[in-house]
Structures are given as structure tokens and as C-alpha cells.
N, C-alpha and C positions, 0 to 999 in steps of 0.2 A: 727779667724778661729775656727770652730768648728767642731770636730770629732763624729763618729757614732761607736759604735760596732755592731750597725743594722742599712743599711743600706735600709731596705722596713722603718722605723722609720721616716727616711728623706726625705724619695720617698713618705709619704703618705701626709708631711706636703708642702713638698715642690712646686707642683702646686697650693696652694693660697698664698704661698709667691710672686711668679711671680704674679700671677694675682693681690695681692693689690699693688706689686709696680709699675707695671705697669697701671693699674686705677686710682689707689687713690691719686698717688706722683704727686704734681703739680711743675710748675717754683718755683714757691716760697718756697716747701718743697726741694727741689733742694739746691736754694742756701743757705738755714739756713744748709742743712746738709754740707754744704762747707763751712762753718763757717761767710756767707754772711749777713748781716742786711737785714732785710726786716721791710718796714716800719708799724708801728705798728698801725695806724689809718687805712689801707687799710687791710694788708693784703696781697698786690701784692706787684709784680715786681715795684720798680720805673720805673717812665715813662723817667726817662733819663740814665736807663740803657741799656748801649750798649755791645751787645753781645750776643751768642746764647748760649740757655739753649736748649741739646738735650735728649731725654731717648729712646732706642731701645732695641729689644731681638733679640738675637740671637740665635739658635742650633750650639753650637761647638760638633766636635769631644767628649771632658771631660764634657760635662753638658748643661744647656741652664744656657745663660749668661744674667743679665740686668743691665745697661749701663746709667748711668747718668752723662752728660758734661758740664760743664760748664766754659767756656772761657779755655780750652786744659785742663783743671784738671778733673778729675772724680771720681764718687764713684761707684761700681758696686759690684753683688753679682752671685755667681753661684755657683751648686752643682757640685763640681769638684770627677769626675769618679761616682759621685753616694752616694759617703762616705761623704765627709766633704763640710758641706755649710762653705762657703770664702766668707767675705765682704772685699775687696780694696780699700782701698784711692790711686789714684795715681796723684802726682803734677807734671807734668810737665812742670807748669808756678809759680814758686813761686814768681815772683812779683807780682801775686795777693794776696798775703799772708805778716807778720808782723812777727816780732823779735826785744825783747826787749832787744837792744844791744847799743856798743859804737860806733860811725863812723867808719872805715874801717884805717887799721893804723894811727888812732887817738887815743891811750891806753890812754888818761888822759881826752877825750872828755865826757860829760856826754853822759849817756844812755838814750835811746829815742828809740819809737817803728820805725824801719826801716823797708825797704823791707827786704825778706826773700833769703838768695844767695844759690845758688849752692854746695858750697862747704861745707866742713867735718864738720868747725865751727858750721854752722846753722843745722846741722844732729838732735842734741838733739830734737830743736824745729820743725822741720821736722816732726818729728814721734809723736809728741805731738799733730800738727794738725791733723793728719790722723788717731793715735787711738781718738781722742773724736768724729773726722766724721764718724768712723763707729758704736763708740756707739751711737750716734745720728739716726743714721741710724736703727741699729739693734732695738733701744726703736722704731721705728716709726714699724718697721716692728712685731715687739713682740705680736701688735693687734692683729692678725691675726693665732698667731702660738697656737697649743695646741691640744688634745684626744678628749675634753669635746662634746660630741652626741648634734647635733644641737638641737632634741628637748629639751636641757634642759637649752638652750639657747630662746628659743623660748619659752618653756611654760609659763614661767612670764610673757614677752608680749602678747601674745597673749591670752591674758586673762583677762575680766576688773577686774581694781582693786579698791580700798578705800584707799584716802590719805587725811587723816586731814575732815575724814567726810562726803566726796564730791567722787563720781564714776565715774571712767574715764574709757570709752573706751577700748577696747580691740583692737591693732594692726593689719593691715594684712600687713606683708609685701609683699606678694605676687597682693595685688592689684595695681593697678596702683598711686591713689593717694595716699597712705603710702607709697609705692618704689619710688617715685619722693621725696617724704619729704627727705627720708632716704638719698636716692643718693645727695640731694643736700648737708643737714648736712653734709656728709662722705666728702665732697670735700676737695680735699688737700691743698687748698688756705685756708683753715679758720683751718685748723692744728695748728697753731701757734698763731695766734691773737682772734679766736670765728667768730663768725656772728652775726648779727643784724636783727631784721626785716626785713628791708627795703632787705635785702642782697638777702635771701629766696625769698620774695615775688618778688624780679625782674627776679628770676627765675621760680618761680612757672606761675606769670603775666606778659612777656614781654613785649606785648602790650601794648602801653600807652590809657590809658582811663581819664574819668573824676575825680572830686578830690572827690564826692560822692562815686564811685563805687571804688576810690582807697582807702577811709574809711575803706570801707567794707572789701576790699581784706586785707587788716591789721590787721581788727578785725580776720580774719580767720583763716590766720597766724597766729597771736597770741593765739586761742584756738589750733591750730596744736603743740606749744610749750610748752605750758600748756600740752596737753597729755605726749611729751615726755619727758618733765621734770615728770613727775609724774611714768610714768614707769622707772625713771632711769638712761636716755639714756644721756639726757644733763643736765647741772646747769648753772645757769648766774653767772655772773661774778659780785660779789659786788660793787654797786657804777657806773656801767656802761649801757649799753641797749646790751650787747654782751652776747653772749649763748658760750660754749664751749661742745666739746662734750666729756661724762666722761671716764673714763678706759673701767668699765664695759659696756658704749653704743659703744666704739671703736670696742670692742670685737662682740659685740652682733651685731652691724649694720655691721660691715664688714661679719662674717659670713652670716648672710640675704642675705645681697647683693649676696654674692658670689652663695648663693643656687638660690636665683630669677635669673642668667645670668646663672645657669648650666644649658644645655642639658637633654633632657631624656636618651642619650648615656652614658653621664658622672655619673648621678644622677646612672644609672643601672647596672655600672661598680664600682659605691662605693660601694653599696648595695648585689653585688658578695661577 
């Protein structure tokens, strides 16, 4: 939980808080912040997982709430009365959860990772799970948070540069085909493991076409990656065909985003 002694401080950052958890956060950022495996060649949700992963907002009375479930447990964040943003873990399934204990009046049994029980015993590790889920949480959400004037977030992209000799391009995120790049890298499913080629390009190309014009569409992709790696935004993953996206492209493409989906209301009422 974190406290304000300025309370407009909180209120200025706090609607793109809501908005990157509610856009950006996928199933899969879901259950890594529930302490869940997600498989690392995809990316997703196993496909023989059963169970529903929800996320909703709500306007309470004390703040706007959001709301992430998974199988009765959840993680959730609100500005409670205005003053202090609160991140929650709450378990109220901990046999989806482990503790490294002895069987259950067996004091001479060896220790083994168990379910996790209700009672006082397992309290310690209870609270163990729930503070690393909200730092987990809080690092995913950090992207987003900060003073720093969009245009100085912006100037460096949007500007060509010289890396290693060679002139790349200047950004727009405002046009369609850099906001589709953007939006697709920012997705929350490739949070955790990166993306690939192919990952991009089945969203950029859903269509299936021939294996000539799907050449092509790779080669294009692949200058689209080359740009962004060149302004900053992402680095490959040594030894693999996976892009990740970096701190500072976290920061820089969630703000983007966020300006490309504001209103001229919103945009005029900053600017007040």
C-alpha cells in the first residue's frame, strides 16, 4: 500500500494505471502474477487449463477498483478515498498454492512441498505468496507510472536516427501502421517469454496466403523489428528468434499507446 501526502499526485497518475491494467494485462500476465507457470515456448495459457481467468473495473464508493481472478484468488488495485493506491492479494483458494512443510501430524515426516491450509501454521507462507504477487504486479504496472512530458518521451522516436552507420526511420505512432506494430509488441501475452516473427506477423497478416507473399510479409516484419530495435524499444533475446520488449520501450510504447486511444476531451483537460 502506498500513501500520498498529495493526493492530485495520485489522481494525475492514476487513470493510466487503470487503463494499462486493464489493456495491456493478459490471462497469462494474470497467472504469472498468481505465482502460476506459464509455458515458456508459447507464452499462453496451457490449453489444458481449466478454469476462468477474469479482470473487471469497477467505480466503488472509496475509488475505481481493478479486479484480476483467477480460479477464487485474486489480485486487484484501487485508489482507496483518493489518497493511497492499495495492491491486494487475496487467497481464498489456497489449495491452489504450496508450502514447504511436514505432513499434517506427522512431526518426523520429511518435508515436501504441500498444499497450502487454512490455518495459522501456513499464515507465514500465506503472506509470502501475496507480498511477491503484488510486487509482481506493482513491477508490471511501474511501466506506466511517472511526471516525465510525453514529448520527451517521444522526441527520440520520433526522429530518424544513425546506429552503427545505417539511418533508420523516424516513428509515428500516431499512424496506423506504427500503432498496430506498437499495440501488438505491448501485448500482454509476450510480457513474460518475448515474441517471434511469426507471432507479429500472424497479427499484422491474418489471412492466410501463399508461401511467396508469406516470404515477403517476414521480410517486412523483420525491417519493422530492425526499426525498433534501433530506436530502443526492444532487444532479442541471445541464442533464440524471441524480441522482448525493454524498460525503456515499456515506458515509451505504453505512454504512446495511451496518447494514440485518448480523446480530444481527455487530451484538453490534461492540457488545462
Amino acid at each position: 500500500m502506498c500513501s500520498s501526502q498529495k493526493p492530485e499526485a495520485l489522481a494525475r497518475i492514476y487513470p493510466s494505471l487503470v487503463h494499462h491494467a486493464v489493456r495491456s494485462f493478459g490471462s497469462a500476465d494474470v497467472m504469472r502474477f498468481l505465482g502460476r507457470k506459464v509455458p515458456l515456448r508459447t507464452g499462453r495459457v496451457a490449453p489444458q487449463f481449466k478454469g476462468e481467468i477474469i479482470s473487471d473495473l469497477k467505480h466503488r464508493p472509496e475509488g475505481i477498483r481493478v479486479k484480476h481472478q483467477l480460479k477464487g484468488n485474486s489480485i486487484k488495485i484501487y485508489d482507496k478515498h483518493g489518497s493511497v493506491l492499495r495492491v491486494e492479494t487475496t487467497i481464498n483458494r489456497p489449495v491452489e498454492f504450496r508450502v514447504y512443510r511436514r505432513a499434517q501430524k506427522q512431526t518426523k515426516s520429511a518435508k515436501s512441498w504441500r498444499v497450502l491450509r487454512r490455518n495459522v501454521s501456513d499464515l507465514p507462507r500465506r503472506a509470502q505468496i501475496s507480498q511477491r504477487a503484488n510486487h509482481r504486479y506493482l513491477q508490471a504496472l511501474a511501466a506506466v507510472s511517472g511526471t516525465i512530458p510525453l514529448f520527451e518521451w517521444t522526441e527520440a522516436v520520433c526522429r530518424p536516427i544513425r546506429r552503427a552507420g545505417r539511418r533508420h526511420r523516424a516513428l509515428n505512432p500516431l499512424g496506423a501502421r506504427d500503432g498496430a506494430l506498437l499495440e501488438i509488441v505491448n501485448r500482454g501475452e509476450f510480457a513474460l517469454n518475448g515474441f517471434r516473427n511469426r507471432d507479429v506477423r500472424a497479427r499484422l497478416y491474418p489471412r492466410k496466403t501463399n508461401r511467396q507473399t508469406e516470404r515477403r510479409q517476414a521480410n517486412a516484419v523483420t525491417r519493422q523489428l530492425v526499426l525498433l530495435r534501433a530506436h530502443g524499444l526492444i532487444a532479442k533475446v541471445s541464442h533464440t528468434h524471441r524480441y522482448i520488449v525493454t524498460e525503456k520501450g515499456r515506458a515509451t510504447i505504453t505512454a504512446l499507446l495511451s496518447a494514440r486511444c485518448a480523446d480530444v476531451d481527455q487530451l484538453t483537460a490534461l492540457a488545462a
